[in-house]
N, C-alpha and C positions, 0 to 999 in steps of 0.2 A: 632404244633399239628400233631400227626402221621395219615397214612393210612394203610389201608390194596390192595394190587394191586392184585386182582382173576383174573385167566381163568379159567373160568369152563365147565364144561362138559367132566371132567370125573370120572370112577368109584373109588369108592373106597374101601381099601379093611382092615381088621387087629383085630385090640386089641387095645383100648382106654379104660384107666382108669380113672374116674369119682373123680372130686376133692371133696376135705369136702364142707359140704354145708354152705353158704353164709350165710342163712339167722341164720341161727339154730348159728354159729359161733357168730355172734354180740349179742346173747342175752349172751350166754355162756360164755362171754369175761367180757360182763360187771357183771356177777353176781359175777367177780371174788372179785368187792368190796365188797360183804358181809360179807368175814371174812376175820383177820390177818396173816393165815396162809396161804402156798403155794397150788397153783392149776393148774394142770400139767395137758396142753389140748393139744392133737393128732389130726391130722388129718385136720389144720388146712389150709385153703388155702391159699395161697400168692397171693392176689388180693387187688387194692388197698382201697376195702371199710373197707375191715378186717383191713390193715396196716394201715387207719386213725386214725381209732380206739385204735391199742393198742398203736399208737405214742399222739392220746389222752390222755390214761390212766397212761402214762406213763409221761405227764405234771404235773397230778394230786399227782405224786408220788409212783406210781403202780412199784415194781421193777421188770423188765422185761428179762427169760433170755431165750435163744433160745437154746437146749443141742442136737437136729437134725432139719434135714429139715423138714417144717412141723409143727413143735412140739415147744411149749413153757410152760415156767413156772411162775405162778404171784404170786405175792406175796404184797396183801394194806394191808402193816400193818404200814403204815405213810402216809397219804394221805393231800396232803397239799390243804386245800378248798379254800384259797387264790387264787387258780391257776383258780377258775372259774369268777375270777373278771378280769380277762387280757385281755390284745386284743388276745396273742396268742387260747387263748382257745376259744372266740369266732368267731376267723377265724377255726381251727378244727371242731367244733360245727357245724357251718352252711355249712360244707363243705358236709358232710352226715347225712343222712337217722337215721341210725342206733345209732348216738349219742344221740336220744331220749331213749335208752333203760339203760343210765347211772342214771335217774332221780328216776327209782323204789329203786335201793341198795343205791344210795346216802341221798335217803330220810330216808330208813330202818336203815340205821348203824349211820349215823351223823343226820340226821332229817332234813336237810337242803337240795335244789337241785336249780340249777339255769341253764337255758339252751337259747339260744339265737335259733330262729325256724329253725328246721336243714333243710339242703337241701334235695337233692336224685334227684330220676329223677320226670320231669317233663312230669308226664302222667293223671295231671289231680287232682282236692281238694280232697284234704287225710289230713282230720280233724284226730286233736290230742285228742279231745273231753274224749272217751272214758278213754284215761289214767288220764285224770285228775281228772274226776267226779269218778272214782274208787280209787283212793289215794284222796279225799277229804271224800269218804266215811269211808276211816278207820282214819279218822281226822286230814291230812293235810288240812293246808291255803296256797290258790292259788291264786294267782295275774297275771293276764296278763300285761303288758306293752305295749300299743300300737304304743307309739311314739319310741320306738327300737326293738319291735317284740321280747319281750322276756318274757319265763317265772318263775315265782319265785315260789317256794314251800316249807313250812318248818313245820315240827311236830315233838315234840321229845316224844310223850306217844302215837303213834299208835294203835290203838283197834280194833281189829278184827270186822267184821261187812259181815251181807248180801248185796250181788248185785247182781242186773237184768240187765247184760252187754248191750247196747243199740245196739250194733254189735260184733260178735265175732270175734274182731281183734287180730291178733296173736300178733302183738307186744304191745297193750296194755293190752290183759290177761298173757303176759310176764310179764311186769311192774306191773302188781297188783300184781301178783304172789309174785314176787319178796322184794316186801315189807310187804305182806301179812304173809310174814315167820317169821320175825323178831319180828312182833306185838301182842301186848297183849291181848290173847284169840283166839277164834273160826272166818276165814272168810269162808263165802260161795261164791261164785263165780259161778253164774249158766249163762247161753249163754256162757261159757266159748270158746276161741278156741279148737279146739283140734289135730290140725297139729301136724305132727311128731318129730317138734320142741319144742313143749309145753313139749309134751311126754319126748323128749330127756332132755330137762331144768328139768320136776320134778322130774326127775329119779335122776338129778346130785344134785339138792337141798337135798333130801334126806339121798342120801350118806354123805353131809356136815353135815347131823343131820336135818335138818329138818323134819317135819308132814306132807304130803300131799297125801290126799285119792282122788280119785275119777281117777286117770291118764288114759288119755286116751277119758275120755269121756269131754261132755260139761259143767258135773256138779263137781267144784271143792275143796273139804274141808281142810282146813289148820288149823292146832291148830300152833302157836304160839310159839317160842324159842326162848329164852334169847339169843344165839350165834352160828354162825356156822363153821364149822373148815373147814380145806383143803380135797382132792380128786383128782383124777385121771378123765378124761370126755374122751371119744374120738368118736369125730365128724361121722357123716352119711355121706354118699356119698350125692352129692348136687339132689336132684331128679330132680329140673329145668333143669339142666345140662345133666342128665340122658334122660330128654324126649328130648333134642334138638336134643340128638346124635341118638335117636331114630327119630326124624324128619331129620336129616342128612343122614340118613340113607335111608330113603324113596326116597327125592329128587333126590338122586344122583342114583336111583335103585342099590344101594351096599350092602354088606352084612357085616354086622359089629357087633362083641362082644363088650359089654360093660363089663368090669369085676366090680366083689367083689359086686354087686347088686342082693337086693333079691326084688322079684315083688311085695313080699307082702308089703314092703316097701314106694311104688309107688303110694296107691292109686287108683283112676279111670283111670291112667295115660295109662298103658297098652289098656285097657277097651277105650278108649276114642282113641286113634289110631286104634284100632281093627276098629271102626267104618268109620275110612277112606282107609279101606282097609290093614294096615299096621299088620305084621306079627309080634308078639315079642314075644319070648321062653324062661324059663328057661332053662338053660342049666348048674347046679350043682350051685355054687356060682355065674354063672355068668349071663345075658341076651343076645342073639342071634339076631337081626334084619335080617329077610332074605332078598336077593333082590329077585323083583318081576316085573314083565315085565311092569304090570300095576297094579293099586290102586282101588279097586272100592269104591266110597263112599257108605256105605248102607242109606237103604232108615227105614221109621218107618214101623211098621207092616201092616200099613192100606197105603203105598205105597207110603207116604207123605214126602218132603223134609226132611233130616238128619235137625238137631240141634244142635246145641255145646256151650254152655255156661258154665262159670264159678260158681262155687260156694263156701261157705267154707267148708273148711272139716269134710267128707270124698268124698267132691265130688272136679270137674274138677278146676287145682288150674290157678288162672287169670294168671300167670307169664309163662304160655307155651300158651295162646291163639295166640299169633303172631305166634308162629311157627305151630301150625295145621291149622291156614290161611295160611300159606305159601304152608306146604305139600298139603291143599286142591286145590293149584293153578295148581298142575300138577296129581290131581289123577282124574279119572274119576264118573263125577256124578257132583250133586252139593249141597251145602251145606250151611246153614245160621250159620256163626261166630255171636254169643253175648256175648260181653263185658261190663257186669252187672256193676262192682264195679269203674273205671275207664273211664272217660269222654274222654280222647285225646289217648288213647293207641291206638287206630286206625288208627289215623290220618299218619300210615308210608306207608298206600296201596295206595297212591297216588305212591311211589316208585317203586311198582310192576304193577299197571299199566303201568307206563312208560317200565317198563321191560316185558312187554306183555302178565302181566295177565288179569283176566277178572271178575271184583270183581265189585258191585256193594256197593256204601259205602252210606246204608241206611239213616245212622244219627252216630254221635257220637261214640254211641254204637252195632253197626249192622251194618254187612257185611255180603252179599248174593256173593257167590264165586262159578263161574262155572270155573269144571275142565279143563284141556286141555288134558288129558290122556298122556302128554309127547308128541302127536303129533306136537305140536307146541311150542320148549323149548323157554324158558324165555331167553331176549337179556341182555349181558353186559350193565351197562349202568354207571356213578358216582353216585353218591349219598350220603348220611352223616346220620350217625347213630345217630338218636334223644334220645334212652334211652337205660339200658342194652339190656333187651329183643326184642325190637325190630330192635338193630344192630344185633344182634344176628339171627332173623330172614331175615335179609338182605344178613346178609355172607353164610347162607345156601342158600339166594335164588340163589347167584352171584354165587354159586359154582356149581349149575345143569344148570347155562345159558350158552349158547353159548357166545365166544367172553369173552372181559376183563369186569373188572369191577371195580371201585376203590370208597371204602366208607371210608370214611374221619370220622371226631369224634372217633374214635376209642377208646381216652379213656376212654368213656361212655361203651364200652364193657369190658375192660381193668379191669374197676368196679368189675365187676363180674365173671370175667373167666379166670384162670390163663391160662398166655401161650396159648393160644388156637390155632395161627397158628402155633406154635412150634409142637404142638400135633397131630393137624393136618395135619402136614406136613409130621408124619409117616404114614398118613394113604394111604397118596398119593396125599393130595391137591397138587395144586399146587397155593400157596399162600403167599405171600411175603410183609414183614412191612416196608412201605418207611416214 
């Protein structure tokens, strides 16, 4: 298992560019089985949840061809289903997350899906509920298996139908989506997500020949198409990845362009730093972070402690929460972290206490986080990175600490962020993968 080895505590300075987004990629990979023809995706990141993935689809019979960096082209127009009865596939399957988003296009084109309960990180019960009872409503039969944790699903005359989503989860209003194109008649889709991935997904379904009104918002209507062809997609810059470097930014008091990002893009994500004092610009195509001697955290109007919680979109997205508990570690004020959706994502500020923050770890879900205005920097210390996001939040903390630091798990970051001490290393870390 790899480490990363920090000294930190210094500035930094440059131009960092923002890889394709993570999540937005695995829906966008796997919709490539709904049609026979080729689909030419850009922007793609070389990380290894993506490369599970299309080294999955590529069991299945997906022919796979790489013509730049970045960039591939698919093409299921032989897709061998055999291949989900193997050990290989369900060693692939429960290795990630993201291999649940194979079950919407596998159900839509062949009627059949079989998926063994995939992995990801471990931050706590993230029920699959939602996708099943929305492909059962357009008349798939679902079976669980409890004695190997798997599950089965098959429908071959799909019918469009209304649903009252029970939570707006992105990757199961993916997966309905996703099936909902293919099937016969009118689906409704109301609680729908509406993240910039959904948006990015029905845009590309679309262009395949698809029907889908409502984009963008919660309420989503889909008429129904006999087939859909090939397209061209080319990926978002990753916005989790966007708000880190903007949290990287802060910790370190450095001044850093993000390139090819546009804020509108972002969400409350700008909005939601602004309130820890953190500066972020457009600046033409690109975002600006200024450095700043100190951070204040604002307070509510009536003078009462900040607040930060997560919600679904259009509000603050749960996957940058570690890291504005981090930056809240050193800006001045203090501030209550809630973490709504996710029971154990907190559980890493034990880490930053040791490194001498001063966090009060409520419950589960809540963290009260008094700043230290940088008068008193954060100390090197070891440590091991429990999930993407929150190693993530560790290598920024290790980077404004005084003294070394060295976090272990690294693959877990690895997951989700291509290269990132490589990238870093232009900016001026000083950081090193042993």
């Amino acid at each position: 298992m790899g480490a990363f080895k920090i000294t930190g505590g210094r500035r930094l300075s440059g131009e960092i560019i923002p890889q394709g987004a993570k999540n937005e990629a695995l829906q966008i990979i796997s919709a490539v089985l709904l049609t026979h023809e080729e689909v030419h995706v850009k922007n793609v990141p070389d990380i290894l949840d993506v490369n599970l993935l299309i080294q999955l689809l590529t069991g299945l019979g997906v022919q796979v061809t790489k013509p730049e960096e970045n960039e591939f082209i698919f093409k299921a127009s032989d897709i061998h289903l055999d291949y989900l009865k193997t050990k290989e596939f369900y060693k692939e399957a429960t290795s990630i997350r993201g291999s649940i988003m194979v079950m919407g296009p596998l159900l839509a084109r062949f009627g059949i899906g079989f998926l063994p309960q995939p992995g990801g990180d471990k931050i706590g019960r993230r029920r699959l509920d939602t996708h099943f009872i929305g492909l059962q409503k357009l008349g798939a039969e679902f079976k669980y298996n409890e004695t190997e944790k798997s599950y089965h699903i098959k429908g071959h005359n799909l019918k469009g139908a209304y649903m009252l989503l029970e939570e707006a989860s992105v990757t199961g209003t993916a997966n309905i989506l996703m099936a909902a194109v293919l099937a016969k008649g009118k689906t409704t889709i109301f609680n729908a997500a509406s993240e910039p991935y959904i948006v990015q997904l029905s845009k590309m379904l679309n262009r395949m020949g698809a029907r889908i009104a409502g984009i963008g918002s919660n309420l989503l209507t889909i008429e129904g198409v006999k087939q859909l062809g090939g397209t061209s997609h080319t990926l978002l810059a990753d916005m989790i990845e966007v708000g880190s470097f903007i949290g990287l930014a802060a910790m370190t008091q450095s001044s850093i362009t993000i390139k090819n990002v546009n804020c509108d893009d972002l969400g409350r994500i700008p909005e939601t730093f602004k309130r820890l004092g953190v500066q972020v610009e457009q600046q033409g195509s690109d975002i600006f972070v200024t450095a700043k001697k100190e951070y204040v955290i604002e307070t509510f109007i009536d003078g009462s402690i900040m607040k930060i919680d997560d919600a679904p979109w259009p509000g603050f997205t749960p996957d940058l929460i570690s890291i504005v508990l981090v930056v809240a570690t050193q800006a001045k004020g203090s501030v209550l972290i809630h973490q709504k959706m996710f029971e154990s994502r907190l559980f890493f500020v034990d880490k930053l206490i040791d490194m001498g923050a001063r966090i009060i770890l409520c419950d589960p879900h809540r963290a009260t986080v008094i700043g230290l205005n940088h008068e008193s920097p954060l100390r090197g210390i070891n440590m091991s990175s429990p999930d993407i996001r929150a190693g993530v939040a560790l290598l920024i903390a290790a980077l404004s600490a005084n003294g070394t630091s060295i976090i272990e798990n690294i693959e877990q970051i690895d997951r989700g962020y291509q290269n990132i001490d490589k990238r870093l290393k232009l900016l001026g870390a000083d950081i090193e993968r042993i």
